[in-house]
NUPADREN-399411 format. One record per residue: x, y, z of N, C-alpha, C, CB in turn; residue in three letters. Coordinates in nm, 3 decimals, padded with zeros to 5 digits. Glycine has a CB too. Example, Ala and Ser with C-alpha at 12.3 -4.5 7.8 and 13.67 -1.06 7.14 Angstrom:
<atoms>
nxx=01.319	nyy=-00.569	nzz=00.780	caxx=01.230	cayy=-00.450	cazz=00.780	cxx=01.320	cyy=-00.330	czz=00.780	cbxx=01.131	cbyy=-00.447	cbzz=00.905	rest=ALA .
nxx=01.285	nyy=-00.225	nzz=00.708	caxx=01.367	cayy=-00.106	cazz=00.714	cxx=01.290	cyy=00.003	czz=00.787	cbxx=01.408	cbyy=-00.060	cbzz=00.572	rest=SER .
</atoms>
This chain:
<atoms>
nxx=00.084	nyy=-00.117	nzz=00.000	caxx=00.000	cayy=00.000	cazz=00.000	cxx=00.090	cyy=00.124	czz=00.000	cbxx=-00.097	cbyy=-00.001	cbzz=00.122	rest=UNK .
nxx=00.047	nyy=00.191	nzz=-00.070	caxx=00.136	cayy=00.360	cazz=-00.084	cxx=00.014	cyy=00.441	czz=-00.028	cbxx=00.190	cbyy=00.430	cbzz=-00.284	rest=UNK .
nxx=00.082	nyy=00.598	nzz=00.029	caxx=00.033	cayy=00.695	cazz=00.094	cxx=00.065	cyy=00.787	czz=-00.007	cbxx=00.080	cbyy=00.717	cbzz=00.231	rest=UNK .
nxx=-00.048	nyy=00.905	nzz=-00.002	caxx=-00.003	cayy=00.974	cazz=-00.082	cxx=-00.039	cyy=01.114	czz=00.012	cbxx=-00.060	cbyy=00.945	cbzz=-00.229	rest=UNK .
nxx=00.077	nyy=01.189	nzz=00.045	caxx=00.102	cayy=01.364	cazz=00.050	cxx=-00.003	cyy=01.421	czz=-00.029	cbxx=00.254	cbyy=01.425	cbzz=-00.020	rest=UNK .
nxx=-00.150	nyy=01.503	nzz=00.046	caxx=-00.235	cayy=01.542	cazz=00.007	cxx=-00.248	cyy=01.698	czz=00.095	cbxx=-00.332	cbyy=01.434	cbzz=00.013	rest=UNK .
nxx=-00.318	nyy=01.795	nzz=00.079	caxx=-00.305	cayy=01.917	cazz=00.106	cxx=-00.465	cyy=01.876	czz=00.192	cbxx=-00.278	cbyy=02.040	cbzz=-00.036	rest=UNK .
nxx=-00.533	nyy=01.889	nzz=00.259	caxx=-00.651	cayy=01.871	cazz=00.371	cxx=-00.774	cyy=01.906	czz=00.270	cbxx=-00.640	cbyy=01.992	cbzz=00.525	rest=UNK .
nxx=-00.787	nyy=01.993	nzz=00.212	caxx=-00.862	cayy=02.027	cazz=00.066	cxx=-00.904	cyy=01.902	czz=00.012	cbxx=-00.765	cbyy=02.102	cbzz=-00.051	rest=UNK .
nxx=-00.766	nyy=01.834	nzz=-00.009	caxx=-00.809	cayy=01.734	cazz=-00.138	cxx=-00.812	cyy=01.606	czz=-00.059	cbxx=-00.689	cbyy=01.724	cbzz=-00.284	rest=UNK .
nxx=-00.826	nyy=01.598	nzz=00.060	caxx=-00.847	cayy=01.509	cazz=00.201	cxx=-01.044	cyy=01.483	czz=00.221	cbxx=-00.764	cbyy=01.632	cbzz=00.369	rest=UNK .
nxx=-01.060	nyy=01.567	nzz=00.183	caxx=-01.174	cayy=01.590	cazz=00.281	cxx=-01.221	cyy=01.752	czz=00.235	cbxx=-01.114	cbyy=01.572	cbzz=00.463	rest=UNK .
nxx=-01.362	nyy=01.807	nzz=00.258	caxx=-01.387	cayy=01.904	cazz=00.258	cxx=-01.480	cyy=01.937	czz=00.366	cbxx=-01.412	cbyy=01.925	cbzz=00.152	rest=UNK .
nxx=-01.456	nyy=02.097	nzz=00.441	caxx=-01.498	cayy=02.088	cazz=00.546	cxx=-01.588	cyy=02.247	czz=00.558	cbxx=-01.375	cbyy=02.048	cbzz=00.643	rest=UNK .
nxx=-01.706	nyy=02.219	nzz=00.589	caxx=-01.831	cayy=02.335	cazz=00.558	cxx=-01.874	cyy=02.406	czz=00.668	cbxx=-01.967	cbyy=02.275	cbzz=00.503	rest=UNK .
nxx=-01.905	nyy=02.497	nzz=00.721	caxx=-01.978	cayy=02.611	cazz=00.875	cxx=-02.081	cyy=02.502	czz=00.844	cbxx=-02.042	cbyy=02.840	cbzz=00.865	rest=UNK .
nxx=-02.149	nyy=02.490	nzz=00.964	caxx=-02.285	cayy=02.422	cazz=01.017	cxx=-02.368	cyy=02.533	czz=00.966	cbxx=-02.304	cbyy=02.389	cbzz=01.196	rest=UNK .
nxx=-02.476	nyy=02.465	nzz=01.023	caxx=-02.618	cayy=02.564	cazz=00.962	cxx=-02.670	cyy=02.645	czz=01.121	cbxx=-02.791	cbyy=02.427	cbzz=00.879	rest=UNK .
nxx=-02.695	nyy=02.754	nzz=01.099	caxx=-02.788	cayy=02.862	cazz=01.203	cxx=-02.920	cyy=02.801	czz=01.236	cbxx=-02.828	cbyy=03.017	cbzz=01.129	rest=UNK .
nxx=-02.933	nyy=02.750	nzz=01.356	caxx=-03.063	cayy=02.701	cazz=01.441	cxx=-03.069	cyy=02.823	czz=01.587	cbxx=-03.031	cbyy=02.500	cbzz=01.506	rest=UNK .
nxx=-03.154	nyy=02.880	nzz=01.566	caxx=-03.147	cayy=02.946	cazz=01.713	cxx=-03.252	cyy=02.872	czz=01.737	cbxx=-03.160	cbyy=03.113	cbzz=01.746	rest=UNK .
nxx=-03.256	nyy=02.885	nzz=01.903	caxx=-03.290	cayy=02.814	cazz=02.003	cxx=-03.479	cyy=02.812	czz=02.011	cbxx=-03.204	cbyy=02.883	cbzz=02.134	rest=UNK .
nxx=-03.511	nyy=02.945	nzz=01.957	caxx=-03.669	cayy=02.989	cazz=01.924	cxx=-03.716	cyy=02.862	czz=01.795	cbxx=-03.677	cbyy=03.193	cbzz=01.845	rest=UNK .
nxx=-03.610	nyy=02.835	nzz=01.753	caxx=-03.663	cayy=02.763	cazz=01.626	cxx=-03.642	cyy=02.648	czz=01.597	cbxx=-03.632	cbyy=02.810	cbzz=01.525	rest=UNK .
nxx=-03.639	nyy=02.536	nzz=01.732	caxx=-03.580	cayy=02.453	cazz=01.742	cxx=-03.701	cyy=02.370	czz=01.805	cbxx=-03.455	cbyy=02.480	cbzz=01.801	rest=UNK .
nxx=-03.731	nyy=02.238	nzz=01.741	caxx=-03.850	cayy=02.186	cazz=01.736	cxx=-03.873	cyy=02.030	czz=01.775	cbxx=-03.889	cbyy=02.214	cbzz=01.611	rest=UNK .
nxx=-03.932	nyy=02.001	nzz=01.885	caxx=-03.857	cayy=01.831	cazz=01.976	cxx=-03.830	cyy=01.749	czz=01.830	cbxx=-04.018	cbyy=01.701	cbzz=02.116	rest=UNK .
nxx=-03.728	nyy=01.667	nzz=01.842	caxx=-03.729	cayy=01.537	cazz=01.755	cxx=-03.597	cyy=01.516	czz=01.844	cbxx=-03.724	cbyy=01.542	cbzz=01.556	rest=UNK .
nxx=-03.537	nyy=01.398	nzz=01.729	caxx=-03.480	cayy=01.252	cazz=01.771	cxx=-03.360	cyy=01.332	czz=01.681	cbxx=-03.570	cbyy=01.067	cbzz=01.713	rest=UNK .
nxx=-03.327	nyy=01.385	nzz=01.595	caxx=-03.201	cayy=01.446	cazz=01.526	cxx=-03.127	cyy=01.515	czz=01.600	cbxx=-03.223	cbyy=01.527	cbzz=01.421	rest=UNK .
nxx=-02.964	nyy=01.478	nzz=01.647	caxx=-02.861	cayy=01.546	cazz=01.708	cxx=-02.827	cyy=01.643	czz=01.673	cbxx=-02.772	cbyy=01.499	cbzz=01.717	rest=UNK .
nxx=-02.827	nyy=01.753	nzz=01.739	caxx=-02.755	cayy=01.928	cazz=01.711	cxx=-02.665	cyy=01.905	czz=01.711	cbxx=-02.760	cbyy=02.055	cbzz=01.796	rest=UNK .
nxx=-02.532	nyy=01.948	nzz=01.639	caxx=-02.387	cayy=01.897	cazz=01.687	cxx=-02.352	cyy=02.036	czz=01.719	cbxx=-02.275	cbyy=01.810	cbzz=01.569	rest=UNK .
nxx=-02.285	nyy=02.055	nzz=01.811	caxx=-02.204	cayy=02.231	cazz=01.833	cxx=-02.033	cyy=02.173	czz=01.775	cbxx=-02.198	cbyy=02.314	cbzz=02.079	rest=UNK .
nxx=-01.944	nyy=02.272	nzz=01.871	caxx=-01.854	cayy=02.257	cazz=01.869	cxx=-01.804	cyy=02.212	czz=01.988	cbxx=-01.820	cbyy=02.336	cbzz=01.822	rest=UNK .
nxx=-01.921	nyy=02.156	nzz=02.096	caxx=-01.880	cayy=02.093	cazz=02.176	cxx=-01.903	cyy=01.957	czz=02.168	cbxx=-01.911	cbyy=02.139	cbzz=02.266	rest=UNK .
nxx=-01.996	nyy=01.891	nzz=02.088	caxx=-02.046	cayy=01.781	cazz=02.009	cxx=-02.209	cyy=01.806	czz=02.061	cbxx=-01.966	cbyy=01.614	cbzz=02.047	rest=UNK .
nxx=-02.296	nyy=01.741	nzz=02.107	caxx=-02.404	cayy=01.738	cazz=02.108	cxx=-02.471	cyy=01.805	czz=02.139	cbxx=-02.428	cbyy=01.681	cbzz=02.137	rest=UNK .
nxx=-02.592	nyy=01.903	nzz=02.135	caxx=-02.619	cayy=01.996	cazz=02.208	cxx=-02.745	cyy=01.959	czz=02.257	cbxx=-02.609	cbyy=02.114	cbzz=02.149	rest=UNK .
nxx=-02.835	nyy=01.933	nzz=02.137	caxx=-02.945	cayy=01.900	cazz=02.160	cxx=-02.991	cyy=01.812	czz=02.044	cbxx=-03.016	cbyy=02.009	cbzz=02.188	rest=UNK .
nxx=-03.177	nyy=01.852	nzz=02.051	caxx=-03.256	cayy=01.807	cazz=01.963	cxx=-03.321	cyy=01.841	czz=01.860	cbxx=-03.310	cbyy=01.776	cbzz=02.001	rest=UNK .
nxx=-03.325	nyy=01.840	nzz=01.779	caxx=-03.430	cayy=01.896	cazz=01.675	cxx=-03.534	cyy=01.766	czz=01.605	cbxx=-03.333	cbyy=01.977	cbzz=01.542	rest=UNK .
nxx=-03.634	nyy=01.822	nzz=01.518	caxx=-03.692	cayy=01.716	cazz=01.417	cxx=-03.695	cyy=01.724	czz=01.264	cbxx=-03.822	cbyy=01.700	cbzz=01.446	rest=UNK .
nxx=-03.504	nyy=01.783	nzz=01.214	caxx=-03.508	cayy=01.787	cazz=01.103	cxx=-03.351	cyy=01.767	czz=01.097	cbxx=-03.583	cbyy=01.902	cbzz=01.046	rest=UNK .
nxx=-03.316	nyy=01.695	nzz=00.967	caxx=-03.159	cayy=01.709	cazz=01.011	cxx=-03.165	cyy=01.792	czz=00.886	cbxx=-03.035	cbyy=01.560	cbzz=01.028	rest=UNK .
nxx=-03.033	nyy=01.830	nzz=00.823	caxx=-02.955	cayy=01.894	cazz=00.745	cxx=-02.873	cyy=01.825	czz=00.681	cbxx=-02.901	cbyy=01.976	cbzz=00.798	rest=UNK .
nxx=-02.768	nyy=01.719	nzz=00.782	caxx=-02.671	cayy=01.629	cazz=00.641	cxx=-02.682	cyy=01.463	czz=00.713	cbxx=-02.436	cbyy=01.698	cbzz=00.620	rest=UNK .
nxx=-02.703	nyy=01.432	nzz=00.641	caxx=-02.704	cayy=01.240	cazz=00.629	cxx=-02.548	cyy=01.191	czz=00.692	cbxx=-02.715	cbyy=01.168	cbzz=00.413	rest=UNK .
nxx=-02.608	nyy=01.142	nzz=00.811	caxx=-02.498	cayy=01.018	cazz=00.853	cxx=-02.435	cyy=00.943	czz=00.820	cbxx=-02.512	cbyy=00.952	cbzz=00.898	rest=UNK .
nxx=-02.343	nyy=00.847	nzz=00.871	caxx=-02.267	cayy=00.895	cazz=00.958	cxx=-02.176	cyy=01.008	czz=00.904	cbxx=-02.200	cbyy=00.792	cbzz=01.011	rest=UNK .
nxx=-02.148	nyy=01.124	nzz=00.992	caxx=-02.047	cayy=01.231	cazz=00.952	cxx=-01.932	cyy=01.259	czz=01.041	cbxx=-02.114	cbyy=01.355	cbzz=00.936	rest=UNK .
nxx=-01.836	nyy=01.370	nzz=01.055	caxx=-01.753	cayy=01.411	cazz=01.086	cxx=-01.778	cyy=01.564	czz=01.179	cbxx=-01.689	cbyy=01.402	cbzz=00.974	rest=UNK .
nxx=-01.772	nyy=01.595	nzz=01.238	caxx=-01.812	cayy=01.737	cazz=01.266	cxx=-01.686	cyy=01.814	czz=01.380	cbxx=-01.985	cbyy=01.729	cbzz=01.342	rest=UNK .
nxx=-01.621	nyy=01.931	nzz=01.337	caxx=-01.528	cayy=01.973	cazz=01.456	cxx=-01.530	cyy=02.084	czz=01.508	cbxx=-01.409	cbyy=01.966	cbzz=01.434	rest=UNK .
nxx=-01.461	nyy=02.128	nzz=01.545	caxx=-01.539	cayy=02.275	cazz=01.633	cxx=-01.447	cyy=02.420	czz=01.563	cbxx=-01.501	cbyy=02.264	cbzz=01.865	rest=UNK .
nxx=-01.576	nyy=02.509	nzz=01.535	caxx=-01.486	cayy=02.660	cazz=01.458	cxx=-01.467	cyy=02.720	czz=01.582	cbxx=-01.583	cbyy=02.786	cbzz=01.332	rest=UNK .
nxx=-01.555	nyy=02.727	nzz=01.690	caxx=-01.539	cayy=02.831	cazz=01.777	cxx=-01.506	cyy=02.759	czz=01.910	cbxx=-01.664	cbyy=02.924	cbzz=01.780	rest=UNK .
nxx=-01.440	nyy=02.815	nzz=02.020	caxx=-01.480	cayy=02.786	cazz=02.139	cxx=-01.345	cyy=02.666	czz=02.162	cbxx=-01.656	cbyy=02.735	cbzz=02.143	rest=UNK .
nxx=-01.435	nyy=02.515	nzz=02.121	caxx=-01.319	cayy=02.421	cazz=02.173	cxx=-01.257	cyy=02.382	czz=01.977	cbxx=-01.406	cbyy=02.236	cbzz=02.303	rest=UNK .
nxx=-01.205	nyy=02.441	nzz=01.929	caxx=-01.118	cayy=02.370	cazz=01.847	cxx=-01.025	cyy=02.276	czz=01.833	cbxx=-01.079	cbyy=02.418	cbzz=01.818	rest=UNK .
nxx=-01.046	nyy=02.208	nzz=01.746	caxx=-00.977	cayy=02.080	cazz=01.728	cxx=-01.097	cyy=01.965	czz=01.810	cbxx=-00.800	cbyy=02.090	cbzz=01.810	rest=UNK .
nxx=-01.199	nyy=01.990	nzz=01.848	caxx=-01.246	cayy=01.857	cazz=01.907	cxx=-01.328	cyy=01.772	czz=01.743	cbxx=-01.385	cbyy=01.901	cbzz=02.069	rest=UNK .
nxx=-01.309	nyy=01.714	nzz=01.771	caxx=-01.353	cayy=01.577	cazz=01.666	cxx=-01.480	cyy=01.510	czz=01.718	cbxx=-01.225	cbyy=01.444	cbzz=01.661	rest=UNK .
nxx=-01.611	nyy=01.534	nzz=01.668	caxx=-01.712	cayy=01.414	cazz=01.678	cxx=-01.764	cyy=01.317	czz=01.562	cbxx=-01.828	cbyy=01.469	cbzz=01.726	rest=UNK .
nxx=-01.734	nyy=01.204	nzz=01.590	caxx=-01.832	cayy=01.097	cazz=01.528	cxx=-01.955	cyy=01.084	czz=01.543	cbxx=-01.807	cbyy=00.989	cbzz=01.555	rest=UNK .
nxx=-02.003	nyy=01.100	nzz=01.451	caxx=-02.208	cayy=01.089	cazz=01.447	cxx=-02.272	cyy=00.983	czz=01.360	cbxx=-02.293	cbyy=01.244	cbzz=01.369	rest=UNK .
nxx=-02.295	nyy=00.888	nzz=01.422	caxx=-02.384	cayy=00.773	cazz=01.310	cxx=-02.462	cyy=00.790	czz=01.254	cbxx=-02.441	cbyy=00.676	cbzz=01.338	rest=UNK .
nxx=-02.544	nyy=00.952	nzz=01.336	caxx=-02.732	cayy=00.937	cazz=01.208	cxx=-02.707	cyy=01.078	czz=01.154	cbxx=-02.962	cbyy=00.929	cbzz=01.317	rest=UNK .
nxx=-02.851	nyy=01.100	nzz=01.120	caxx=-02.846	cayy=01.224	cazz=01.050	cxx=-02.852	cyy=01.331	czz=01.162	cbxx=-02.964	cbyy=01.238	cbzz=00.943	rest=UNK .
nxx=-02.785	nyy=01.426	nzz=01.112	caxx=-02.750	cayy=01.529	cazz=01.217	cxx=-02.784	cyy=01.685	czz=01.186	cbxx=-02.597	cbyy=01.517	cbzz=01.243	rest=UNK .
nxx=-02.815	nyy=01.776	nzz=01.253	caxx=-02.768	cayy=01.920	cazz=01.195	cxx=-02.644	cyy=01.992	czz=01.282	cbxx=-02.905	cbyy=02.029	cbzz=01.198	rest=UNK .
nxx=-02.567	nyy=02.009	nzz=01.205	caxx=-02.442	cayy=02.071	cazz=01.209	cxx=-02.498	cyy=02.200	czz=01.278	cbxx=-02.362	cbyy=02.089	cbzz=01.059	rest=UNK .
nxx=-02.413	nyy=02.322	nzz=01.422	caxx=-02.471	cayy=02.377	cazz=01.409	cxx=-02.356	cyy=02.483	czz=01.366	cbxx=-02.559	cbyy=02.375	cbzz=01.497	rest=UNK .
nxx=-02.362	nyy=02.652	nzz=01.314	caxx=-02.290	cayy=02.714	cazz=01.277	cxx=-02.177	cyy=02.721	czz=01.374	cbxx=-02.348	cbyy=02.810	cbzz=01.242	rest=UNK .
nxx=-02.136	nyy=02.690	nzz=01.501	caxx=-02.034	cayy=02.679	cazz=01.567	cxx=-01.952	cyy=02.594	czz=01.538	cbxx=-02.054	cbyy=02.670	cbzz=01.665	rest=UNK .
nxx=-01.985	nyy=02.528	nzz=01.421	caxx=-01.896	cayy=02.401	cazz=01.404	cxx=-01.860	cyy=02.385	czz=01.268	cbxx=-01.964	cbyy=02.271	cbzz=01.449	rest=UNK .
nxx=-01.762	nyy=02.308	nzz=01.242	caxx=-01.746	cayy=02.222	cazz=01.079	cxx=-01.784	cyy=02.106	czz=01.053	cbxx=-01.617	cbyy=02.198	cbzz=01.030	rest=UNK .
nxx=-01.862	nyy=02.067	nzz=00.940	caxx=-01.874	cayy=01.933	cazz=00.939	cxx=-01.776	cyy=01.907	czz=00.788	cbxx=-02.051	cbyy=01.881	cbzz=00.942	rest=UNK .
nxx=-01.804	nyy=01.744	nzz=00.792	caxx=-01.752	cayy=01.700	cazz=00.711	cxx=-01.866	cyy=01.704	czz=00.535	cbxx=-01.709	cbyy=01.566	cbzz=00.789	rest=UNK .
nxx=-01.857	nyy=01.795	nzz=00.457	caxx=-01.927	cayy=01.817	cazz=00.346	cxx=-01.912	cyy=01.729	czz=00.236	cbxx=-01.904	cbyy=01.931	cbzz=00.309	rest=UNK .
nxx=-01.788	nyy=01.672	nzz=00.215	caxx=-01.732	cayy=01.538	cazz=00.130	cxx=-01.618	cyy=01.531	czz=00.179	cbxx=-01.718	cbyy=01.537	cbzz=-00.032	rest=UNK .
nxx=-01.645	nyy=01.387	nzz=00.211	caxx=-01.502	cayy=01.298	cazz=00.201	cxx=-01.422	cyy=01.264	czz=00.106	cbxx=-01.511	cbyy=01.191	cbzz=00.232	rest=UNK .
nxx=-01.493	nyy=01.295	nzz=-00.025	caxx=-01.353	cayy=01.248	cazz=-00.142	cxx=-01.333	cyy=01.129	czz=-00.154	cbxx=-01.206	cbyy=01.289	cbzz=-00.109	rest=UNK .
nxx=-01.452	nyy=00.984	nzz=-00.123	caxx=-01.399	cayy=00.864	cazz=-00.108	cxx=-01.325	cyy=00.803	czz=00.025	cbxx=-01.320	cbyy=00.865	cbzz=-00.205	rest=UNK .
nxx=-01.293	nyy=00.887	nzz=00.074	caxx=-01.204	cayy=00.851	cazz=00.186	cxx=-01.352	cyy=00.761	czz=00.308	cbxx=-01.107	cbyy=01.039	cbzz=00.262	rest=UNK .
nxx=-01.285	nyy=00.668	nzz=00.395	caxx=-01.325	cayy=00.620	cazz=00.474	cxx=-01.406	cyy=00.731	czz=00.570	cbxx=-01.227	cbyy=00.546	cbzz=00.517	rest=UNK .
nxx=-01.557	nyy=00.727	nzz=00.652	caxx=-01.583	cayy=00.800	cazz=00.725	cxx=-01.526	cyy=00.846	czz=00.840	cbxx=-01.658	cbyy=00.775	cbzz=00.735	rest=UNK .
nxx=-01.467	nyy=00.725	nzz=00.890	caxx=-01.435	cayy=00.678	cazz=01.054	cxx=-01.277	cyy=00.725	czz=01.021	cbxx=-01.467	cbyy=00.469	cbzz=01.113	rest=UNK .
nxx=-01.212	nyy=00.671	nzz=00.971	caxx=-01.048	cayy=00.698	cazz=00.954	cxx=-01.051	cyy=00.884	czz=00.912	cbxx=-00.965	cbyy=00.572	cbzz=00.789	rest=UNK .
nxx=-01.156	nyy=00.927	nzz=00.855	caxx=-01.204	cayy=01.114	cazz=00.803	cxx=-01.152	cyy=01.143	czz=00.975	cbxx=-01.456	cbyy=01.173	cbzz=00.744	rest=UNK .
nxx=-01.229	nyy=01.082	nzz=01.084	caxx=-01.246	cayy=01.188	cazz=01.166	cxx=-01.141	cyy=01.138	czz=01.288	cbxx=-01.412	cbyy=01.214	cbzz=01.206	rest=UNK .
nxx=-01.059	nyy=01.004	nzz=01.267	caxx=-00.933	cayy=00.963	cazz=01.337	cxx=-00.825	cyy=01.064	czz=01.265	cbxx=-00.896	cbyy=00.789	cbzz=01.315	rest=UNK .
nxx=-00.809	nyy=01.110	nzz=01.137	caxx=-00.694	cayy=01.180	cazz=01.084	cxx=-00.757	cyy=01.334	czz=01.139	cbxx=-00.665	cbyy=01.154	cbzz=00.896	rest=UNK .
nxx=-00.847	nyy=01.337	nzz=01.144	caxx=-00.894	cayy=01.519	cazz=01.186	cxx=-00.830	cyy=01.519	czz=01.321	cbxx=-01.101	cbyy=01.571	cbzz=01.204	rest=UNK .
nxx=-00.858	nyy=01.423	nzz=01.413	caxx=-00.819	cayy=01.411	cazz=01.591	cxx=-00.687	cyy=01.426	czz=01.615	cbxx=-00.851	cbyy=01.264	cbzz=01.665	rest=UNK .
nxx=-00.565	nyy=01.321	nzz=01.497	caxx=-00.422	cayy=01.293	cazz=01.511	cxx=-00.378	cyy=01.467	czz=01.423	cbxx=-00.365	cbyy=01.105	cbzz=01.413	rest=UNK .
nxx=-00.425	nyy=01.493	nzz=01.360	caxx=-00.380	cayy=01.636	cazz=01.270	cxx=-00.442	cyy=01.757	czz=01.388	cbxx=-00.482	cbyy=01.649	cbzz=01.072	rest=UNK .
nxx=-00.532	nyy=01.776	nzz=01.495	caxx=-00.558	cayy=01.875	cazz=01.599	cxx=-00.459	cyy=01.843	czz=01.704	cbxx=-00.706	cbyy=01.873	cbzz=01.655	rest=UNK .
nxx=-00.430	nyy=01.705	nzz=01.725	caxx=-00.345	cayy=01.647	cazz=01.854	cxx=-00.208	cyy=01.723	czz=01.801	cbxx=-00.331	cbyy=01.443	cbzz=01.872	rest=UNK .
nxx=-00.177	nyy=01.699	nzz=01.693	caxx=-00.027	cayy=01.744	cazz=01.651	cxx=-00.008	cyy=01.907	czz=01.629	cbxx=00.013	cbyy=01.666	cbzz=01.503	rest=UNK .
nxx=-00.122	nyy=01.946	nzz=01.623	caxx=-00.093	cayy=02.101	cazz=01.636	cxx=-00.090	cyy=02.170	czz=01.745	cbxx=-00.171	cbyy=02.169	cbzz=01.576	rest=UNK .
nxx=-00.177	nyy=02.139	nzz=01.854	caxx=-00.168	cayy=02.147	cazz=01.934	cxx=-00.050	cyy=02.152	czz=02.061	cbxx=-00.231	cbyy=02.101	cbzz=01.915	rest=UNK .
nxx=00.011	nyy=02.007	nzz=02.004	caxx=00.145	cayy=02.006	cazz=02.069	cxx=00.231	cyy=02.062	czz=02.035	cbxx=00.196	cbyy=01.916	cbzz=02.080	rest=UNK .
nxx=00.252	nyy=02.120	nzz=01.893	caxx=00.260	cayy=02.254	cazz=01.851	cxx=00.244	cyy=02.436	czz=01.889	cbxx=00.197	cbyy=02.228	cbzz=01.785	rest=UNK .
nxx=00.164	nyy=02.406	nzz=02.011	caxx=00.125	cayy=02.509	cazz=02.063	cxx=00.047	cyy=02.582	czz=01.929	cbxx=00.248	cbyy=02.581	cbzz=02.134	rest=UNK .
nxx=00.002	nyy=02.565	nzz=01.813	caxx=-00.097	cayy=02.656	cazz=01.719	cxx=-00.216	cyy=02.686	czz=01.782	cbxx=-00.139	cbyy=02.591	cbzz=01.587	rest=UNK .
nxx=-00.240	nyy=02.810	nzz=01.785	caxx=-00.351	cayy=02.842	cazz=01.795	cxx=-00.482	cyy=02.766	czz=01.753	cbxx=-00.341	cbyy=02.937	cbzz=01.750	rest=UNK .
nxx=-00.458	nyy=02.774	nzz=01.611	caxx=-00.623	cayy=02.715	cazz=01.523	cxx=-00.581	cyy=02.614	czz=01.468	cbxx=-00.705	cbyy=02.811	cbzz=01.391	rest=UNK .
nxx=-00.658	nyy=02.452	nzz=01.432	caxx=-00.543	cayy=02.347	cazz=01.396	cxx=-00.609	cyy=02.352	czz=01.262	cbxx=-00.526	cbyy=02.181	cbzz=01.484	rest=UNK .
nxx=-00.637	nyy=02.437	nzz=01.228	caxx=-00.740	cayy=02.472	cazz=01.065	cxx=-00.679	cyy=02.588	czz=00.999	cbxx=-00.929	cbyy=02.527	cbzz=01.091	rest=UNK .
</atoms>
């Protein structure tokens, strides 16, 4: 097996969540993801499971795995295409690429 040196772009592509304020937020069974991972509930998702989702604001670099359909919320990034790439290994390389910047002391691992 060969690896191939890819720029995060051509890895994966990664999108702002969608704007839910809290007035407009309606009981169901669909996970809010923040940028802290779960927040709440709604009864509509936005992108089809399983996804990737990490945090723009607040806690950066956190990594969640989500099996169902979810809405992303604007505090966060989700995963918009993978490019083929595996779902689960998408959001183990997002965790090992925040871990390493971090120890880095970088500010933003994005």
């Amino acid at each position: 097996m060969n690896w191939e040196t890819l720029q995060l772009g051509e890895f994966l592509t990664l999108k702002r969540g969608y704007d839910l304020p809290s007035s407009q937020r309606k009981e169901g069974d669909v996970p809010i993801v923040s940028s802290s991972g779960i927040t709440g509930r709604h009864n509509v998702a936005k992108v089809e499971g399983p996804g990737v989702v990490t945090g723009r604001y607040g806690t950066l670099g956190e990594v969640f795995f989500v099996n169902e359909d979810y809405w992303p919320l604007n505090t966060a990034l989700y995963v918009q295409d993978f490019k083929g790439n595996d779902r689960r290994f998408s959001a183990y390389f997002l965790e090992e690429r925040s871990r390493g910047d971090y120890q880095r002391q970088s500010r933003s691992p994005w």
